[in-house]
C-alpha positions as CSV (number, residue, x, y, z in Angstrom):
1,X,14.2,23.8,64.6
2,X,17.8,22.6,65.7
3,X,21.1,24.0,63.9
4,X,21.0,21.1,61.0
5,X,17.4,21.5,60.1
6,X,18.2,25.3,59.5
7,X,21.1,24.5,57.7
8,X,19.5,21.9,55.3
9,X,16.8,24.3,54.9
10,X,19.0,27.2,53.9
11,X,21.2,25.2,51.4
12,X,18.1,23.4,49.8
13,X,16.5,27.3,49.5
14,X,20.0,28.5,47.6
15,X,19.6,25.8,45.5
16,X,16.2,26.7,44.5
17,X,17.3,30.2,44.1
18,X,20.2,29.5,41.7
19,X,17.9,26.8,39.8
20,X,15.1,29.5,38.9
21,X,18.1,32.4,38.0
22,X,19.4,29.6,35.6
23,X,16.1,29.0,34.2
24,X,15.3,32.7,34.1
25,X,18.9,33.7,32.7
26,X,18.5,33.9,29.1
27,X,15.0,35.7,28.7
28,X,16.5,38.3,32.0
29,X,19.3,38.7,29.5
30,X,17.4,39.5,26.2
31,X,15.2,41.8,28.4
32,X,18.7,43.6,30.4
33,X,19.9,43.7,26.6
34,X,17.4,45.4,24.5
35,X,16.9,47.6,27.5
36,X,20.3,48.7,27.9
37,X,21.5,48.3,24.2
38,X,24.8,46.1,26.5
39,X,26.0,43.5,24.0
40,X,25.0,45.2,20.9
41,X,21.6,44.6,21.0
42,X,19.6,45.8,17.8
43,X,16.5,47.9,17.3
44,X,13.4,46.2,16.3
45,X,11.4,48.3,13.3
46,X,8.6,47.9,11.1
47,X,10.4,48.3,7.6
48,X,13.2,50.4,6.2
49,X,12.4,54.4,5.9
50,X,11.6,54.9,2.5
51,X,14.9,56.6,0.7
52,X,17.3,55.5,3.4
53,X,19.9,53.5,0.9
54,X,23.1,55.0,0.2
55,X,25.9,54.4,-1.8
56,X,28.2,53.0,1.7
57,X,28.3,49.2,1.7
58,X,29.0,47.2,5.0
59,X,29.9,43.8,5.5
60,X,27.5,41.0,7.3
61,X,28.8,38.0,9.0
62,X,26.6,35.3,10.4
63,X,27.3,33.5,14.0
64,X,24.9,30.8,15.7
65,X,25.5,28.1,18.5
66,X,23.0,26.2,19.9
67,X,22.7,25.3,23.8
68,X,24.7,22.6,25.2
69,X,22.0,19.6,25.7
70,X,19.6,21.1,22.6
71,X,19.9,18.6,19.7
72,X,19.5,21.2,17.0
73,X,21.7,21.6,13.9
74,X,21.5,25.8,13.5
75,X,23.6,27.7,10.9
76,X,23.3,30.2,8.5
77,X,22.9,29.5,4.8
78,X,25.7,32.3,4.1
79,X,28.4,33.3,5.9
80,X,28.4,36.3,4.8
81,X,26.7,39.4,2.9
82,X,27.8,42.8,1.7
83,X,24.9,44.9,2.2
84,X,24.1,48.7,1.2
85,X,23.5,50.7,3.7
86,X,20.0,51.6,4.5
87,X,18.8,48.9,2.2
88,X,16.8,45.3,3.3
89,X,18.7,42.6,3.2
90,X,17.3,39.0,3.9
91,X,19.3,36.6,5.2
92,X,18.6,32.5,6.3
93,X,19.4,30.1,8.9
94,X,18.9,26.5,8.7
95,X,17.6,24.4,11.9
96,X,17.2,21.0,13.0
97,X,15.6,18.9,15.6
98,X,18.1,16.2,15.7
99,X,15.8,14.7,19.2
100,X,13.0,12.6,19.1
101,X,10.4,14.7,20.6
102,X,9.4,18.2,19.7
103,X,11.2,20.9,21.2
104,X,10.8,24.9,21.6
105,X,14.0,26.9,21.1
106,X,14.2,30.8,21.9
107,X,17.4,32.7,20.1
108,X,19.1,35.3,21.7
109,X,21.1,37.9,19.5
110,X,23.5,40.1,19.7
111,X,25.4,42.4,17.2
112,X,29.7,42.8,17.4
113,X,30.9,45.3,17.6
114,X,28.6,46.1,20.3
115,X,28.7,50.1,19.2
116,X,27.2,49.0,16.0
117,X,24.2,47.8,17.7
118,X,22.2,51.2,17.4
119,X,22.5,50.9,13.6
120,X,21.4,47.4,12.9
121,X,17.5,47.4,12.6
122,X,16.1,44.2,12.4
123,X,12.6,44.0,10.1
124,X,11.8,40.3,11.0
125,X,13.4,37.5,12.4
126,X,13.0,34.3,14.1
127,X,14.4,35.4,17.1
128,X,11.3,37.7,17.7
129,X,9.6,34.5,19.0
130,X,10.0,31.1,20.3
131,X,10.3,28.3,17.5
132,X,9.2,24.9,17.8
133,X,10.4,22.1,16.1
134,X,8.9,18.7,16.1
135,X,11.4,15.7,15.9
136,X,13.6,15.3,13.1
137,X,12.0,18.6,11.3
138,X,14.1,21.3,9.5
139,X,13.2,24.8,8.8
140,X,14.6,27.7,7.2
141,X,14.3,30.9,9.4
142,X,14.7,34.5,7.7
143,X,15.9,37.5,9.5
144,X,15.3,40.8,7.9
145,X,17.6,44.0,8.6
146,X,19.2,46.4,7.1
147,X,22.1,49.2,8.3
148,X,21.3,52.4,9.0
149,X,23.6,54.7,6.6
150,X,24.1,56.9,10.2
151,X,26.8,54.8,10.9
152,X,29.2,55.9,8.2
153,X,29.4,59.5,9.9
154,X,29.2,58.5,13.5
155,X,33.1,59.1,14.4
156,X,32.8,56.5,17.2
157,X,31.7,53.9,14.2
158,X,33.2,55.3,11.0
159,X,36.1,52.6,11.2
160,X,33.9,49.9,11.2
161,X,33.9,47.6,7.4
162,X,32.0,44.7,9.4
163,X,29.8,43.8,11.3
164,X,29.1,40.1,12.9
165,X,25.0,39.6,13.7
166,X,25.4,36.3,16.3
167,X,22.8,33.9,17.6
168,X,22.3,31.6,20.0
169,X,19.3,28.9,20.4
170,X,18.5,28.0,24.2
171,X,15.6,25.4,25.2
172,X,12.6,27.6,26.1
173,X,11.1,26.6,29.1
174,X,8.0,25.0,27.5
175,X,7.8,21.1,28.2
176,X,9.1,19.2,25.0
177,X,6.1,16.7,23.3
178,X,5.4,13.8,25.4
179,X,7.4,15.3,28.5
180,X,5.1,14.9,31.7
C-alpha cells in the first residue's frame, strides 16, 4: 500500500468514526446522563409515595426544540405550572409531523437547575420511549412528575422558586416510512 492509499484509508476510517459518534450522540448522552445525574437528569419512579404533598409550592416551566432537519412542530400546552410539592402534576406537549412520511423522534430531557435534578421524579412521559408520527399527524404527549418536598430543606436547593423541565426531539435512528 503506497503513502496515498494509507492516507485515503485513514481519512475515509475518521470519517466513519465521527459519522457513527454523531449518530450514537444523543442516546450515549441520555445514557452518560441518567447515569451520572450531569445536566439535571431526573429520576424515573413508579407513582408518588403515598403522603408525600406538602404545603411548599414550586414553580414548573416547560422548554422543547426539535432537531435541526426534523419537521415537527413540539411545544407545551402551558408554559408554566405551580405545583405542590410531592404532589402529581400532569402536564402536555403538542407534536407534529409537518413531513410527508412517518417519522420516529426520541426526546432527550433535562431539568435546570441541574441540582434540582434529584428532586424531579418523572411518573410517565413520552420521553421514556421513541414516538412515531406518521405524516401530517398530531399528538398530545403527557409527562407525569411531581417534586419531591426534600428539596425545600436541602441547603444547596432551598433558594430555588423554579424549576425549568426542557426537551428536545432528535430523529431516532429508525428509517422513516417509505425510506429504502
Amino acid at each position: 500500500m503506497d503513502g496515498k492509499t494509507r492516507t485515503l484509508t485513514a481519512i475515509v476510517a475518521a470519517l466513519a468514526v465521527m459519522i457513527a459518534l454523531v449518530v450514537a450522540s444523543v442516546p450515549l448522552y441520555t445514557l452518560f446522563c441518567k447515569v451520572t445525574g450531569l445536566g439535571g437528569t431526573p429520576r424515573v419512579v413508579d407513582a408518588a409515595p403515598l403522603g408525600a404533598a406538602s404545603v411548599g409550592t414550586m414553580v414548573v416551566r416547560f422548554d422543547s426544540n426539535v432537531m435541526k432537519g426534523l419537521p415537527w412542530r413540539f411545544q407545551p400546552n402551558q408554559t408554566a405550572v405551580t405545583v405542590r410539592l410531592g404532589e402529581p402534576t400532569m402536564a402536555s406537549f403538542t407534536a407534529e409531523n409537518k413531513g410527508r412520511t412517518a417519522i420516529t423522534g426520541t426526546a432527550a430531557f433535562n431539568v435546570t437547575p441541574a441540582k434540582a435534578g434529584i428532586y424531579v421524579d418523572k411518573i410517565q412521559c413520552f420521553c421514556f420511549s421513541e414516538q412515531r408520527l406518521a405524516a401530517g399527524q398530531k399528538v398530545e404527549m403527557p409527562v407525569q412528575f411531581y417534586i419531591d418536598p426534600a428539596i425545600a430543606s436541602d441547603p444547596n436547593t432551598s433558594d430555588i422558586t423554579a424549576i425549568t423541565l426542557s426537551y428536545s426531539f432528535f430523529k431516532s435512528a429508525q428509517k422513516s416510512e417509505g425510506a429504502s
